[in-house]
N, C-alpha and C positions, 0 to 999 in steps of 0.2 A: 504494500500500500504506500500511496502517495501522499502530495498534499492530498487536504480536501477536493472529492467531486470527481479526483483521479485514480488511477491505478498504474503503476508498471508495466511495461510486457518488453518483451524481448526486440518489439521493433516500435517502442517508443511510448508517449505516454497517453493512455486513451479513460475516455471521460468515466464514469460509474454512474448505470441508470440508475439505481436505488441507494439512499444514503440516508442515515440517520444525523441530526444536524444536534449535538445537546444532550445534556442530564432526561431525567424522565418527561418535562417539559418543556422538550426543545420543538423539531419541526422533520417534517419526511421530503426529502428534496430529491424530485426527480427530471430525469431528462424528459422533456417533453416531444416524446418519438411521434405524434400527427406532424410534428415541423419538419422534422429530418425529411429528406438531407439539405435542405434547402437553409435551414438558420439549426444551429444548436441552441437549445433555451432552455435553463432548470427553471422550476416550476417547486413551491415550495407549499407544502401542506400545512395548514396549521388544525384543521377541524377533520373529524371522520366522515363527514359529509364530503368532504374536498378531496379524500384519497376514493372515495365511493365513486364520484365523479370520473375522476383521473381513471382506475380502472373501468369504469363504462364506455367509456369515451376513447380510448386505447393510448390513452398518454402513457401509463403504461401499460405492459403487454407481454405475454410471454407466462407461461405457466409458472414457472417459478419465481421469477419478478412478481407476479399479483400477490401468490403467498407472500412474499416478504412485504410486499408493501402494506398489504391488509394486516401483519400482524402489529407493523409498527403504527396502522393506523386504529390498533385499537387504544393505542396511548392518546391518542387524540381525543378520545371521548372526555378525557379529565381537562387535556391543554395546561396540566402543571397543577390543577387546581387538586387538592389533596381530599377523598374521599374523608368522610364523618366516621363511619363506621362500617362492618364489616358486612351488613346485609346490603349497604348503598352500594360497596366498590364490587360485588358478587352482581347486584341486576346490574350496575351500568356496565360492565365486562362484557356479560352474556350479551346484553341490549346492542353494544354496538357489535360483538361475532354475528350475532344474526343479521344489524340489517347487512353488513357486509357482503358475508355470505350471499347478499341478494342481487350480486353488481354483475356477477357472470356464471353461470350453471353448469360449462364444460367443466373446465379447468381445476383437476381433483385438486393442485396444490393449495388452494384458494382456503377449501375444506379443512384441509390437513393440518395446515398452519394454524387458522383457526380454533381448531379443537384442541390444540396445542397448549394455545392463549386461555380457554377456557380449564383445560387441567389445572392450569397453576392457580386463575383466580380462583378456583373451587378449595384448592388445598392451602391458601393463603383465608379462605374467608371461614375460618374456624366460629366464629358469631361469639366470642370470649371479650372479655373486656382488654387483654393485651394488643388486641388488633391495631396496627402500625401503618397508617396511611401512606407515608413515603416510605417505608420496606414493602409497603403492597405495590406500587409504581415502580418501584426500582426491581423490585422481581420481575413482573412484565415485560419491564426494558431488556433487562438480563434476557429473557425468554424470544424475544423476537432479535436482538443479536445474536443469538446463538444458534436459530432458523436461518439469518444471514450466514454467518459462518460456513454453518453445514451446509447452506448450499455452495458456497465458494468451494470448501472443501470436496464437495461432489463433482462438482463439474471439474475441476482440475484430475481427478481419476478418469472421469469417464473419457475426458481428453486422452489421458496413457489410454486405456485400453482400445478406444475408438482409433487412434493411429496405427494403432499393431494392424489394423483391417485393414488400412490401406496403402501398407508399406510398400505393394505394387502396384498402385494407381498414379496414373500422372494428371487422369480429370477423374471428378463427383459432382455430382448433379445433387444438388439440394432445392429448399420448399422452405419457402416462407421464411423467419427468420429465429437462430436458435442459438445468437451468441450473447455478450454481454448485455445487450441492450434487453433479453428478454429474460437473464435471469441476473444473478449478484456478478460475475464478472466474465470468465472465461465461456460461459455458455453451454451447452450440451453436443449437439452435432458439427457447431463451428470449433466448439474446442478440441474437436478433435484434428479438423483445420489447421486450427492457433499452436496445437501442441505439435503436430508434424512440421511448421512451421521452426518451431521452437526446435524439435531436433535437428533442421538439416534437411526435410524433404516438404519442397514446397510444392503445391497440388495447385493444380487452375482449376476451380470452381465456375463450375454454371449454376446460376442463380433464376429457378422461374421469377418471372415479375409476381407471381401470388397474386392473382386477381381475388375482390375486386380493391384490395386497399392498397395494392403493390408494397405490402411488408415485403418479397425483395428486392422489388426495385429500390425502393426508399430506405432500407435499415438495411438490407444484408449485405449490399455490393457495397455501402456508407463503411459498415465493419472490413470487410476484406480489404479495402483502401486504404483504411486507416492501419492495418497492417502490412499493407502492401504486398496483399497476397493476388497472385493473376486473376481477375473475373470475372465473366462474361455473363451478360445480362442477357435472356431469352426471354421473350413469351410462353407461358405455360405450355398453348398448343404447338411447341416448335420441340419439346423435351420425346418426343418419339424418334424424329430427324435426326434429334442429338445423337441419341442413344443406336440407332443405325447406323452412321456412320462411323462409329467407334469412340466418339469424341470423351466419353466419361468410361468406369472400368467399376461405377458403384454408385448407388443413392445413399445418403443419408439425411436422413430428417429427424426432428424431437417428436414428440409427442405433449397431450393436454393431460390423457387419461389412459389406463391400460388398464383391461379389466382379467381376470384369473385367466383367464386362459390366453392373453396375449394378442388378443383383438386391439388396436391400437387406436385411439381419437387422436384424428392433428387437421392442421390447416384444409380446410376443403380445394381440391386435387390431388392429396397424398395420397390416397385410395388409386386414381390414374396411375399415378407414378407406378406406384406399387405392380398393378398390373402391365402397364408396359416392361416393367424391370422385368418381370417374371418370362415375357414375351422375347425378351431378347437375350436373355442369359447374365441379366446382370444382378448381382449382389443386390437386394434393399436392406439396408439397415436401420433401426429406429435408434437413438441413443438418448436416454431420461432415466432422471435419479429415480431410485427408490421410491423415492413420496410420489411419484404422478400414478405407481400402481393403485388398481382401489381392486383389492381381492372381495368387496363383497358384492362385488359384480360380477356374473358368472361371464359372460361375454357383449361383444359389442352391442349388441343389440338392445342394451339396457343403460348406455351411457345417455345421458339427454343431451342434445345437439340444439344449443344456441342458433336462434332465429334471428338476424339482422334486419337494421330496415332498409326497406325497399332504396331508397336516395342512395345506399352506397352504391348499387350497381345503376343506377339510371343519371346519377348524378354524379358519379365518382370522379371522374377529372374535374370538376370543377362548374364544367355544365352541365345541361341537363343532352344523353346520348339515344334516348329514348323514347316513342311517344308518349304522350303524358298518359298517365292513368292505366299502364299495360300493368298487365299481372307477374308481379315480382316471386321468385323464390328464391332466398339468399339465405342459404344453413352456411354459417361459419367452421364450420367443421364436417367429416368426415371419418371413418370408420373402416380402417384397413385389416382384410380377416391375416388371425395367425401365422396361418398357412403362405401367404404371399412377403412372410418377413424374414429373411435370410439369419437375422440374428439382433435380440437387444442386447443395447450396452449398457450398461448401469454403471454404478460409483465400484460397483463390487465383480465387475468382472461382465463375462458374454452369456448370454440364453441364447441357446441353439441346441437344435430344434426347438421352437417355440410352440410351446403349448401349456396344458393347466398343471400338468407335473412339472414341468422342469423350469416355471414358472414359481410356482408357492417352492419349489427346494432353492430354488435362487435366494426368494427372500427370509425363510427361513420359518414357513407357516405351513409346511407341508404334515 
């Protein structure tokens, strides 16, 4: 780590979507990714209203970025202001996990973190007369630092192990965006990018534009630049062309959600991808931490797939691309079966074959 707002890396110094700013009543300062790439601009939280927002709105973005941001904005609900007593700092804890919880529906990490924040304020609100309103905040803070951490921590492994994949690849073909901007620093399928980078073997990336909000035209080719890794910007419908010509040697993409048996939620086209890969002989890989599993979901088919509004695709550049009042369907997500995933990467190593055994022995719920 750097000054504030930055981070290290091996080809220079690049910004930090998510940052806590202070003691327990400080402020959540994020990058405001709708701008990119066009202005860089942090954006500072002071209310959980304002981090509800910011995740609605995709300022931030990114499964594991929402978790962390959602846990630091459950310190928001107080804004420094020191709880009475131990049944106040117990509802207003819970009051703001829920509405949070309510800013996007894929996105397990959201969940995870969440219930996280509520363990502690449950085991902090004993209802006793010792009850410690700034040891109850200062626990909190501790708790969503330490969800930052472990995701830093995660994604830097899942980088080692996601390189080992492509020690023979000279292109990859990625989806959507899945490096620092979408979670605490190195990212999931870019840091496996960053980390090959990092050893010595640099991969040219093809980047679909990720219709309709082009997370990668906007954030992911923004990333590989700022590292200065080669990257060629495609239209979604051009990644078949790609992949015939020989030009990539593997897919990698993150994920939102992975349910038991390895049905995967991520950006809607991953499912495409997926089945092209499978069509041409190429590797698909998914790479996500631990936490985006949700094992009490037996498979995809039970993840709930966030509905967007119609204006992103009819209005998405800026005008309107469409006649008015046609009928829209815009699911932000998508649903890639086990079967067509050559292997996940996790913090803790490869699943391959994927499925619901060798899924629950990975994470250790078998």
């Amino acid at each position: 780590m750097s000054a504030s707002g930055t981070t290290e890396t091996a080809s220079g110094t690049i910004p930090l979507s998510v940052e806590w700013i202070g003691d327990f009543g400080g402020a959540l300062r994020l990058i405001d990714q709708t701008l990119l790439p066009l202005e860089l601009q942090f954006v500072d939280c002071r209310s959980t209203e304002q981090v509800w927002v910011a995740i609605e709105r995709l300022k931030v973005r990114g499964a594991p970025a929402i978790g962390i941001a959602a846990a630091y904005g459950v310190l928001l609900e107080f804004a420094g202001e020191l709880p009475e007593n131990a049944d106040e700092f117990l509802e207003r804890t819970l009051r703001a996990c829920d509405y949070l919880a309510g800013s996007r529906p894929t996105a397990v990490n959201l969940f995870w973190a969440l219930k996280r924040m509520q363990s502690v304020a449950r085991a902090l609100a004993t209802g006793d007369s010792d009850f410690d309103g700034t040891l109850a905040l200062e626990k909190l803070l501790q708790e969503a630092r330490a969800i930052h951490d472990e995701d830093r921590a995660m994604c830097r492994a899942i980088g080692m192990h996601g390189s080992a994949l492509l020690s023979g690849c000279t292109g990859v073909l990625t989806h959507c965006n899945t490096g620092g901007l979408a979670t605490s620093e190195y990212g999931t399928a870019l840091s496996a990018f960053f980390t090959s980078q990092d050893l010595g073997h640099t991969l040219h990336i093809y980047a679909d534009e990720t219709r309709p909000l082009l997370q990668g035209a906007r954030l992911t080719t923004w990333e590989l630049m700022q590292r200065k890794i080669p990257v060629t910007l495609i239209c979604d419908s051009m990644a078949a062309q790609v992949m015939r010509e020989g030009k990539v040697q593997a897919v990698m993409v993150g994920a939102d959600r992975i349910a038991a048996n390895g049905d995967t939620a991520n950006k809607i086209g991953t499912y495409m991808l997926a089945v092209l890969a499978r069509h041409h002989n190429i590797p698909f890989y998914v790479a996500a931490p631990s936490s985006t599993f949700d094992v009490s979901i037996a498979d995809g088919s039970r993840i709930p797939i966030e509905q967007r509004a119609d204006y992103e695709i009819t209005e998405g550049l800026g005008r309107r691309t469409a006649p008015a009042n046609v009928t829209v369907y815009n699911p932000a997500f998508d649903v890639t079966p086990a079967e067509l995933v050559t292997a996940i990467v996790t913090e803790r190593g490869l699943i391959s074959p994927v499925n619901k055994q060798t899924v629950l022995e990975h994470l250790g719920v078998a």
